[in-house]
C-alpha positions in Angstrom: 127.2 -102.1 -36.2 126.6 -103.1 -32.5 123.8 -104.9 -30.8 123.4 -106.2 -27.7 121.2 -109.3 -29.3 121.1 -110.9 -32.8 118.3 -113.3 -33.9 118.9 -114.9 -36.7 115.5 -116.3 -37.9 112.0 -115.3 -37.5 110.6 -118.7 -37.1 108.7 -119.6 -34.6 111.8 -119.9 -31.9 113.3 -116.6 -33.1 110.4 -114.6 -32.5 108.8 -116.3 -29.5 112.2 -115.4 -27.9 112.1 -111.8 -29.7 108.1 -111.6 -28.1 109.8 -112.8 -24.7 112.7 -110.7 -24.5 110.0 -107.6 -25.8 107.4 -108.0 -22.4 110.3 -108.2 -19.9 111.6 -104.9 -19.0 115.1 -106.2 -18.1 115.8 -106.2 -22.1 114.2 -102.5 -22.6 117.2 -100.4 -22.9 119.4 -103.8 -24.9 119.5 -103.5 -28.5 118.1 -106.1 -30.4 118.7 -106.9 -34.4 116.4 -109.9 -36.1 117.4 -110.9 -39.1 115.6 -113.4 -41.4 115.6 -113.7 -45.1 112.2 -113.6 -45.9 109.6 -110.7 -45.6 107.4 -113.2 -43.2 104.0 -112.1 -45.5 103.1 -115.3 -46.4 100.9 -118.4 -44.7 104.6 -120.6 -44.9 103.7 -122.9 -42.3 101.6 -124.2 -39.0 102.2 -125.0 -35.7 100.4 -127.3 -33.7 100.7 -127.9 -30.1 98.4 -128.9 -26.7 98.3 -126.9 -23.1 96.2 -126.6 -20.3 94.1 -123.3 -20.2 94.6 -120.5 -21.9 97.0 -118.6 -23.1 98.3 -115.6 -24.5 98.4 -117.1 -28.2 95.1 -117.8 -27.8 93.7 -114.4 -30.0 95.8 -116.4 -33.0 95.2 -119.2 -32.5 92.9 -120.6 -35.5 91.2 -123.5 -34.2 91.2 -125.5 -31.0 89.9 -128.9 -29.9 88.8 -130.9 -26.8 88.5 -134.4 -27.8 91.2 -136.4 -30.3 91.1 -139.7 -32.2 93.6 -142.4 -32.3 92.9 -145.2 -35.2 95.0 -148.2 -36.1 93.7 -151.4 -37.9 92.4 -153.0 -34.6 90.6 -150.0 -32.5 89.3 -146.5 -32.6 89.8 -144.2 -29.7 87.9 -140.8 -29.5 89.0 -139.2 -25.8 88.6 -136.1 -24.2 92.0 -134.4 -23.7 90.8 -131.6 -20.9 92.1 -129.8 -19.2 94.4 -129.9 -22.2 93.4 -128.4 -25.6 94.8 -129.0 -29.0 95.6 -126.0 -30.4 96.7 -124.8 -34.4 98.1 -121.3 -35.5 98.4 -120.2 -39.0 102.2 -118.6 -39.6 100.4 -115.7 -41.2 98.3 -115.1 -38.0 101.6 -115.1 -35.9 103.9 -113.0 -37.7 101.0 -110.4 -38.8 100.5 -110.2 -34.6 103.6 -110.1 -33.6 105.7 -108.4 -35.9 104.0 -105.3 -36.6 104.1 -104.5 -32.5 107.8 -105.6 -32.3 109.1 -103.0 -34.2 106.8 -100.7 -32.8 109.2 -101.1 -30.0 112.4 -98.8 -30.5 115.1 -101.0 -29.3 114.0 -103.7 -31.6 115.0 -103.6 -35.5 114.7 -106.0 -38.6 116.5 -106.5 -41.3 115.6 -109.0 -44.6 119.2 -110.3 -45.2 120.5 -114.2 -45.1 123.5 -115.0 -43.1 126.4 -116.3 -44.9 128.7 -116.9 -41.6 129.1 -116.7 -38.3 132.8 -116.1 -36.3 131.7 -117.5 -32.7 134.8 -116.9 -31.0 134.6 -113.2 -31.8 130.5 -112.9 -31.9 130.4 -111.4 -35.4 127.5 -112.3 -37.9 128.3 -111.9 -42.1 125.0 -110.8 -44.6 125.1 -111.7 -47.8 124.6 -107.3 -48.7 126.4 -106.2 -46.2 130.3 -104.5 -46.5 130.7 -105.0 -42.6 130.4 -107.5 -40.0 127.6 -107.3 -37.4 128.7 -107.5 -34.2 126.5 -108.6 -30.7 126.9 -109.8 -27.5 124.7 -112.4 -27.6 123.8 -114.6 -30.7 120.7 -116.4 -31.4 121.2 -118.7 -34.1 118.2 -120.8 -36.0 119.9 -122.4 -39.0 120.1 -126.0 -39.7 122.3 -128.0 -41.4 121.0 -131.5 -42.2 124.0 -132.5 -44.3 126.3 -132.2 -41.0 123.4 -134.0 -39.0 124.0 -136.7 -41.7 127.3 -137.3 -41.2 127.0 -138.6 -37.7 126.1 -142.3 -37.4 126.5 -142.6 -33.2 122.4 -141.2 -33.3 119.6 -142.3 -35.9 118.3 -139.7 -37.7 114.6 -140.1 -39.2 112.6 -138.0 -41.4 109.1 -137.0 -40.1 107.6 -135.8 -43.6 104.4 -134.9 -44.9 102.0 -133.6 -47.5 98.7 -131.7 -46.3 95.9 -130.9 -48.1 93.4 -127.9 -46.9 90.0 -129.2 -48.1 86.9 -127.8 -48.4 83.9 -130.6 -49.4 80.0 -129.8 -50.1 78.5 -132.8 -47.4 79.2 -131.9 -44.0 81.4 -134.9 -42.8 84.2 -133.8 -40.2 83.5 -134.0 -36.7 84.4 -130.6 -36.0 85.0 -131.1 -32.4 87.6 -134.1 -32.5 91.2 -133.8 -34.4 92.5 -136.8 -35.3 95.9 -136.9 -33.8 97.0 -140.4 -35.7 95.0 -142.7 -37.8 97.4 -145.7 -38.6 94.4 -147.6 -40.7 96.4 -146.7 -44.1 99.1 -149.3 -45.6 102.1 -149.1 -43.5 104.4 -150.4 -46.4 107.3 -150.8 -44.1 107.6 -147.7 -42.5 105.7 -145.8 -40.0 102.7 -143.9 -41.6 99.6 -142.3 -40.7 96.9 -139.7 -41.3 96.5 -136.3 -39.5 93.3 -134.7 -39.8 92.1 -131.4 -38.0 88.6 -130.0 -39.0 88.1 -126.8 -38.9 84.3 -127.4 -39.6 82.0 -129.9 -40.7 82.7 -129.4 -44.5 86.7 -128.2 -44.1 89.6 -129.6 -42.9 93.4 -130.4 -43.3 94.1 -133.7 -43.9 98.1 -134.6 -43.8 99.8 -138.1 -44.9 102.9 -138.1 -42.6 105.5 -140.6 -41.9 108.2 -141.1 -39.6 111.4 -142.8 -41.7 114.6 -142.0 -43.2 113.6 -140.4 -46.3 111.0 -138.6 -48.2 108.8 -139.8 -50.9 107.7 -138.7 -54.1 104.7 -135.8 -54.2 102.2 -138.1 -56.2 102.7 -140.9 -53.5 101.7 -138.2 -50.6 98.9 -136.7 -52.6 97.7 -140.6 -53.5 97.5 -141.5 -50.1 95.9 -138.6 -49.6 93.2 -139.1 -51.9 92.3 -142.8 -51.0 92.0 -141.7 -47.4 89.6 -139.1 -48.4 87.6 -141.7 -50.8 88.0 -144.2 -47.7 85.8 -141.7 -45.4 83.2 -141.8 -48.8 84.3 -137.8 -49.9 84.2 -137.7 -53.3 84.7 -134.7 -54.7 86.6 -131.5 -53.2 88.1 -128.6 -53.4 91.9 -127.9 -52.8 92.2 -124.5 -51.0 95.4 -124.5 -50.1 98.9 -126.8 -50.0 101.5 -127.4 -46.9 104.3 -129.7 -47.1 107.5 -130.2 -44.4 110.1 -132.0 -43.1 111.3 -132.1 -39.5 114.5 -133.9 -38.4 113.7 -136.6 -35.5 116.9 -137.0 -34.0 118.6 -137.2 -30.4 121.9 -135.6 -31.7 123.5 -133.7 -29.1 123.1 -130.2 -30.7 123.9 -128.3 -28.0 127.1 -129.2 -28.3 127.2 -125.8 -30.8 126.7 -123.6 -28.1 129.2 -121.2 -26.3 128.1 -119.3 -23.3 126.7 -116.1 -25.7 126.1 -118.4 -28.7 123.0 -120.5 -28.7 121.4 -122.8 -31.5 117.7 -122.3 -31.2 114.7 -123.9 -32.6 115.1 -127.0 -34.6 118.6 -126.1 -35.0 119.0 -126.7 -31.1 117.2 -130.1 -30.7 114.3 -127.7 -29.4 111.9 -130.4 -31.5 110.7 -133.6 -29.6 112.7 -136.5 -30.8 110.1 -139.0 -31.2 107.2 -136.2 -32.8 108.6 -133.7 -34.0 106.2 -131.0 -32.3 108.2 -127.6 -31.5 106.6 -124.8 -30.9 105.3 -125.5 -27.1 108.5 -126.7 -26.2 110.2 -123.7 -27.6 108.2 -121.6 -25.4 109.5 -123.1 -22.3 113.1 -122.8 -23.8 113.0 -119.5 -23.9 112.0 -118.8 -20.4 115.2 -121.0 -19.6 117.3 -119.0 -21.7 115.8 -115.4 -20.6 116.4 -116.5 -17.2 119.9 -117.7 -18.2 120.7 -114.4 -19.3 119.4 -112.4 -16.7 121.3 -114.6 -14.0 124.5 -113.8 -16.2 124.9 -117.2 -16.6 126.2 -119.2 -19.8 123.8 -120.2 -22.6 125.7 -123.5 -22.2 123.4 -124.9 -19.3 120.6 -125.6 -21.9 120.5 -128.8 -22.0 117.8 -131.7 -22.9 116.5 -133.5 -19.3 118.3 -137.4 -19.5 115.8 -139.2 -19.1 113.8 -138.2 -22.0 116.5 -137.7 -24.4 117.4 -141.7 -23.3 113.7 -142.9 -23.6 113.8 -141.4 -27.3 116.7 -142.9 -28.1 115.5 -146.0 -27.7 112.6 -145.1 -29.5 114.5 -144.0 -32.4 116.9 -146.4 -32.2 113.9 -149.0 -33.2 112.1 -147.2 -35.9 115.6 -146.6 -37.3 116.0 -150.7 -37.1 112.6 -151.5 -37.6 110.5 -149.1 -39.0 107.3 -150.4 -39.3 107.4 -150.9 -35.2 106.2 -147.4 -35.1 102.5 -148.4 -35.4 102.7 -151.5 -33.0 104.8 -149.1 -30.4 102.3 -146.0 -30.9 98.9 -148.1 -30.8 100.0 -150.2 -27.8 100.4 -147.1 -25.9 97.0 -145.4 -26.8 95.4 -148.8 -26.6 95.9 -149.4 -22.7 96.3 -145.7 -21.3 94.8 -142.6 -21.5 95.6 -140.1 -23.8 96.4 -137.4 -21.3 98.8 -139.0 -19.6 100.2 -139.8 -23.0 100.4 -136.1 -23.8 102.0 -135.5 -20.4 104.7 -137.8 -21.3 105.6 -136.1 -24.5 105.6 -132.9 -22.7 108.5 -134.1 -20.7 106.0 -133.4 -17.5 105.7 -137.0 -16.1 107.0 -138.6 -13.2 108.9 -141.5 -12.8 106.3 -143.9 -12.0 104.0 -142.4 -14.6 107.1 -143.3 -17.4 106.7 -146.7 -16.0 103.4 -147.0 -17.0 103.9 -145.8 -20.3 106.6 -148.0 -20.9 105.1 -151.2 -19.3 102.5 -150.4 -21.9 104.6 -150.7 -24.8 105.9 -153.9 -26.3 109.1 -154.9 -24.5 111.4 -156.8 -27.0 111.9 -153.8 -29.2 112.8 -151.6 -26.6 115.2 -154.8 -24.7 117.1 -155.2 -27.7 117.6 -151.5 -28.3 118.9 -150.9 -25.2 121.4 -153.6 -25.6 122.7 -152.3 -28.5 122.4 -148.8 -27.3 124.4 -149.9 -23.9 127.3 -152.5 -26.0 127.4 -149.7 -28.6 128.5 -147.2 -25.8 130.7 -149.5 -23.7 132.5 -150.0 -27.3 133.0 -146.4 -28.4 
């Protein structure tokens, strides 16, 4: 079988590009294949993310939020974000919207399988139940391999991993207007941990111990931290409505290396998550207006690549927490300490200018960040 595009995954990449490809009328008479191993019925995950305005997600988007918090040991900053908004959708939300009107559309076709393999050179993808190849002209491709990301040493790879619980509690205690982005007030222990709370009213939230290190812990040490927070802010008793749990590689490994000019790694399998945070989804969406217009300017998927000088300030960043992990607190809270919070999302958004980096990173402490780029620099001049 023949198609003129094959996504493989209906994450959040694979169907933001599928939702992309569906509204532009250059891909109406191409034939399109998604294929993803799961039946996508099922709350499996959220994404969370901050933009100006609205937008066209908006209709799924569960919750959304003007003002966040920022809390370490020695200060507690609740700011308006406007004119951004932080914004939370539900996987269940997503895929029930944009599914069902996706294969609605006759050019576009589904198919539960996994993917065992994948010839590049001759664009053919293998299923685990089918007796012949699949064949495209382009291939989308959204699975990762963290054992060959291990296996590199010239990058450092991090873990950012986490435990969140959906509560609901009788006494109406959650500001329901105010997410707290990062509260750094819980025992470091070494590494870089904080809380993530988002209410979703004044007696329900999710409340999320996360960390940014090399490895994951044990459940009962998640779900501990979890409950002495929750004890900390004087709730007592609660109920558990619902479980999430992840892991997301923080890493500046060249992934799109992988990529041939019909071949592309997408999502977290093509460094689509930011280094240093781990958030996705917004950045995928302006990934895959790059790649439509790559395509429809017959030009090769290869040109996707990260902008320098981001990809080089998290390295650095990286680099330390790698080192030092326990930095990631100092680095984090110096930075929300002395400028606004805006301008800090800006930054992460890849949006800021040169001079507006500089204040960002005259902010920060400078030894860390000296010493890294030694090594980083020596390291380079030696390999």
């Amino acid at each position: 079988m023949h198609y003129n595009y094959v996504i493989v995954g209906a994450g959040a990449a694979g169907l933001l590009l599928l939702k992309a490809m569906a509204k532009d009328g250059f891909f109406d008479n191409a034939s399109i294949l998604v294929i993803d191993k799961n039946r996508k019925t099922e709350n499996d995950r959220t994404w969370c993310f901050w933009e100006k305005g609205k937008s066209e997600l908006d209709s799924i988007t569960h919750k959304q939020w003007n003002t966040i918090q920022f809390k370490t040991d020695a200060f507690n900053k609740v700011e308006s974000i406007c004119p951004y908004r932080y914004k939370m959708i539900r996987g269940i939300d997503f895929y029930e919207q944009l599914i069902p009107a996706l294969k609605a559309k006759k050019n576009i076709h589904f198919l539960q399988d996994s993917v065992t393999h994948i010839e590049v050179k001759t664009k053919q993808l293998f299923i685990e139940n089918g007796t012949e190849p699949i064949c495209a002209d382009y291939i989308f491709d959204s699975r990762f391999n963290y054992t060959e990301l291990l296996e590199q040493s010239k990058y450092a790879v991090l873990q950012q991993h986490f435990i969140g619980w959906h509560i609901k509690i009788n006494s109406p205690i959650f500001n329901v207007d105010t997410a707290t982005f990062m509260d750094f007030s819980v025992p470091q222990k070494g590494n870089t941990r904080f809380m993530y709370v988002l209410p979703f009213s004044q007696t329900e939230a999710l409340v999320e111990y996360t960390l940014f290190s090399a490895a994951p812990l044990e459940t009962m040490e998640y779900e501990k931290a979890i409950s002495d927070y929750l004890l900390q802010l004087g709730i007592l008793e609660f109920e558990i409505i619902a479980k999430e749990k992840g892991n997301i590689p923080m890493t500046c490994h060249p992934f799109y290396t992988k990529n041939q000019s019909h071949y592309l790694k997408i999502g977290i399998a093509g460094g689509w998550a930011k280094p240093s945070t781990g958030y996705t989804f917004y950045n995928s969406t302006k990934q895959v207006q790059k790649v439509l217009a790559l395509i429809k300017n017959n030009q090769p998927l290869t040109q996707l690549k990260p902008k320098k000088k981001f990809w080089f300030y998290d390295v650095l960043l990286l680099d330390i927490l790698d080192q030092s992990n326990y930095l990631g607190s100092i680095i984090f809270g110096s930075m929300f300490q002395k400028r606004n919070s805006k301008l800090i999302l800006k930054f992460l958004d890849e949006e800021t200018n040169l001079w507006e980096d500089l204040q960002l990173i005259w902010a920060c402490p400078k030894k860390p960040f000296l010493n890294a780029l030694f090594k980083r620099v020596f390291h380079r001049q030696r390999t």
